[in-house]
N, C-alpha and C positions, 0 to 999 in steps of 0.2 A: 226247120220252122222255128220261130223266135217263141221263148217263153215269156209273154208279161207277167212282170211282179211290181207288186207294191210294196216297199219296205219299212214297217212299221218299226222304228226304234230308238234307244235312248243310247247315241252315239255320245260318248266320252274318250274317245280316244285320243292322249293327248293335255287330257285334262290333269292334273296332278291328283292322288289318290281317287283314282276313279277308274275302271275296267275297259279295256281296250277293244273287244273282242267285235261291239257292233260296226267298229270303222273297219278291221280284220274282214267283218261279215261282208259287208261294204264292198270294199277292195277286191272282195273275190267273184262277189259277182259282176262285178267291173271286165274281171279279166275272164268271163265265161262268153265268147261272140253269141251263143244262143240265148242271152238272157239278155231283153227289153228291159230295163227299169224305168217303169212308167212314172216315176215318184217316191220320193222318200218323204214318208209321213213321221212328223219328230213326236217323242212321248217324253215321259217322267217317269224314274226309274233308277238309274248308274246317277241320276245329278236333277234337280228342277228342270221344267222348262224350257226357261230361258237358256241355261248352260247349254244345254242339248242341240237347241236349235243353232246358238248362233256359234259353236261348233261346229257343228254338221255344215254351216255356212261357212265357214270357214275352212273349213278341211275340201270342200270342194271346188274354191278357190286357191286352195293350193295344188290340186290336182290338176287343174285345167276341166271340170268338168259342170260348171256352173248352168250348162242346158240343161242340167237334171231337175225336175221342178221339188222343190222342196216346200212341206206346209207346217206349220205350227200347231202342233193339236192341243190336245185338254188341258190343261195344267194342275189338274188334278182330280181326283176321282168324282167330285161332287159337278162338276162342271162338264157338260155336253154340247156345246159350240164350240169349234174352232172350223178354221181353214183345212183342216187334217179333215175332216169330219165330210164338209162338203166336196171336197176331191174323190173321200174313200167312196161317196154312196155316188156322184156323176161319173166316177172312171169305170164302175164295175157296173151301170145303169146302162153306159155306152157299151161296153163289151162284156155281155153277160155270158157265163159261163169257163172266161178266159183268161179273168185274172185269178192270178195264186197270191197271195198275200204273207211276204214273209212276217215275221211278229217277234221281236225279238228284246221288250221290253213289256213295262205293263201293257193290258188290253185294255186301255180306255177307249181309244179312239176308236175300235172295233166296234164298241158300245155305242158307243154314242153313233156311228152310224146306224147299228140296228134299231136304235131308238128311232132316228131321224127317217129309215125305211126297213119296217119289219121284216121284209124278203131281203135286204143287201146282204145277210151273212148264206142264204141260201142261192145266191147268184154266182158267187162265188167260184173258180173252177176249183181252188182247193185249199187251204190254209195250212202253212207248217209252222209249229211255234216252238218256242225255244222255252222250256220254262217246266217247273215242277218237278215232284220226287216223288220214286217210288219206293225208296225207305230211306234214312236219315243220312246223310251226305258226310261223310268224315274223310278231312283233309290231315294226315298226318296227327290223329286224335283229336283233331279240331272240329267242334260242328260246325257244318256251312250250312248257314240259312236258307231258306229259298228265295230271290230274290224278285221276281217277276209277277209268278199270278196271285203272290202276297198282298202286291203294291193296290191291288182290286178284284178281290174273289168276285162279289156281284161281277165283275165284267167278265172275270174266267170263265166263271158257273155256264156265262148267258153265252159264249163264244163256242165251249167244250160241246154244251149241248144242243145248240143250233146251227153250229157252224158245216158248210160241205167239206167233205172230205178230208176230216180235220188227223195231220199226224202232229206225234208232240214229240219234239228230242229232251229226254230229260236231263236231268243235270249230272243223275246216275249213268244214262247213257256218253256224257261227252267226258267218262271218265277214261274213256278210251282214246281220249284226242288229247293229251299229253305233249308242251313243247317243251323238252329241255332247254335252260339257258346255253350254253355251251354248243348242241345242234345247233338254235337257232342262229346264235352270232356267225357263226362256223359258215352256216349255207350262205345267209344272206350278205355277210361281208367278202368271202371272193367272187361275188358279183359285183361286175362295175356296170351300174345299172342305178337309175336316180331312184327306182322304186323301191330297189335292196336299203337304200341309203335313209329314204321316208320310212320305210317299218324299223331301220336300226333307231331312227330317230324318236319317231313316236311311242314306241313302246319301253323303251331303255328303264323308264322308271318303275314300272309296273312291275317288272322283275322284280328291282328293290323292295317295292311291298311285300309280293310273296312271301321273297324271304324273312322281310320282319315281319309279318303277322302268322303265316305259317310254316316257315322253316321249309317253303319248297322253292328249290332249284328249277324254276320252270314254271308254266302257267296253263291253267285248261284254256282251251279253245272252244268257250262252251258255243257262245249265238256263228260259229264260223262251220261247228259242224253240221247247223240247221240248214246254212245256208247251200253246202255241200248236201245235203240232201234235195234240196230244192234243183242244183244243178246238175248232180250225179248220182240218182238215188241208185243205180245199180250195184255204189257201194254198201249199199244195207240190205238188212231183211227187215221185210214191211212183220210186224206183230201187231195183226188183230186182238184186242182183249177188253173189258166189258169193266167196267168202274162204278162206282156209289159218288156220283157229283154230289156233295154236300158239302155246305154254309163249313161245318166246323174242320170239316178234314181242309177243303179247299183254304183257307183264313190262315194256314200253315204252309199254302203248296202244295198239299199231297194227296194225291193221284191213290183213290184205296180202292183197292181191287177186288170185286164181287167174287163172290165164293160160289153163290147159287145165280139162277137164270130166274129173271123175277124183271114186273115194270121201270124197277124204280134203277137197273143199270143202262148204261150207256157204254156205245161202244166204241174203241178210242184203237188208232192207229200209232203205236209204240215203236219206229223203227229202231232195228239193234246194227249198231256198225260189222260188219259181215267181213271186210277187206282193211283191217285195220292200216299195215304200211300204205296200201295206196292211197287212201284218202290223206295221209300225211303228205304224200307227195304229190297227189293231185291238189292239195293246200298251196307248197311250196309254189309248183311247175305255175298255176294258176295266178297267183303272187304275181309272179318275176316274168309273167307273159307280156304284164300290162306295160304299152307304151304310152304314157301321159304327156301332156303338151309342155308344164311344168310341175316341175313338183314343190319348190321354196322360194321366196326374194333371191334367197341366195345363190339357188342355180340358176336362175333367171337373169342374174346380171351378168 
């Protein structure tokens, strides 16, 4: 039986200094036959907008996958109309309890459909988001900021604690989804395969950053292992545990974990990666499953 998802995200891959990881996210569930992607709902996040969108539009014209309906949301947190908006609250209106919503950039658009129908995050069959920390993120002595439920606590706040079924991959968690540069070229270049050829292509630069901004050889797969949750969650273990949603912790990203049993926690599905090699290679296998119509001008001619 097919899983519908909706996939909420600020897709840059591609872009120059900009993170790769939501086209990654993309890509994989492309290559999962059990996953329906009813829609890709664009945010702001990894780029504006506008980058986002007409990216994602473009990336899915180079894939050959242009049936996918793609919509334009908020452009930013003060703003609650868009196309994203009236898709999220009509697709999950039409089949209630059945879509999952992946989220893998800010939660505006989330928002603003709950504004637009107070029951759309309760309809919901379940939400997996990619985003927050549960203590402070050091890459190589570097802080890494949080980047996601920063971009809009009020819409965190309202999504964490109204949302069904809500798990969150945190950024602590996807410190486990590690891709050496060296592995990567490694696998995907003795494949003669157009889609080994599209990820050597689109991410080639990203490495470069790493390196120059934090001296790593490689790059996390943070919204790629959400998505792997979403498709294979038998690689994790689900962690039930109980949080203080608040204004000041949330406005940093961070996820502060209740000490005592009291009204004011909520309680939040934390999966931990349980099968670490495999989910690496259910990444890869996943990947390089995908037959695409084409993938560039260039193979195409």
């Amino acid at each position: 039986m097919s899983e519908k998802i909706i996939h909420d995200c600020d897709n840059t891959m591609g872009v120059e200094g900009c993170d790769v990881d939501d086209g990654l996210a993309l890509l994989y569930l492309l290559g999962k036959e059990h996953i329906d992607i009813c829609g890709i709902t664009t945010t702001y996040g990894n780029s504006d907008l506008s980058t986002v969108y007409q990216n994602t539009s473009t990336m899915l014209k180079e894939i050959g996958r242009s049936d996918i309906p793609l919509l334009k949301g908020c452009e930013d947190k003060y703003h609650h109309k868009s196309e994203a908006t009236d898709f999220l609250v009509e697709t999950v209106n039409s089949n209630p309890g059945k879509i999952t919503i992946l989220a893998t950039g800010s939660l505006t658009n989330l928002y603003a459909a709950y504004r637009s129908d107070p029951d759309f995050l309760a309809k919901v069959k379940s939400i997996v988001l990619m985003g927050g920390t549960t203590e402070p993120l050091f890459i190589n002595g570097c802080n890494l900021d949080e980047l996601n439920f920063t971009c809009d606590p009020k819409a965190t706040e309202t999504v964490l604690k109204f949302g069904n079924n809500v798990s969150v991959i945190t950024g602590n968690t996807c410190l486990d989804a590690f891709f050496p540069q060296e592995a990567f070229f490694t696998r995907l270049s003795s494949e003669n395969k157009p889609i080994a050829r599209y990820l050597l292509d689109k991410t080639s630069y990203w490495f470069k950053d790493m390196m120059s901004v934090f001296n790593l050889d490689g790059f996390y797969n943070w919204d790629v292992v959400a998505a792997a949750y979403v498709a294979n969650p038998t690689l994790f273990k689900d962690r039930i545990l109980s949080f203080y949603l608040r204004s000041e912790e949330l406005e940093h990203g961070e996820l502060k974990l209740g000490a005592t049993s009291d009204d004011s926690l909520h309680s939040l599905n934390l999966p931990r990666i349980q099968l670490q090699h495999e989910l690496i290679e259910d990444i890869y296998n996943t990947w390089l499953s995908l037959n695409l119509k084409f993938i560039s001008q260039k193979d195409n001619e």
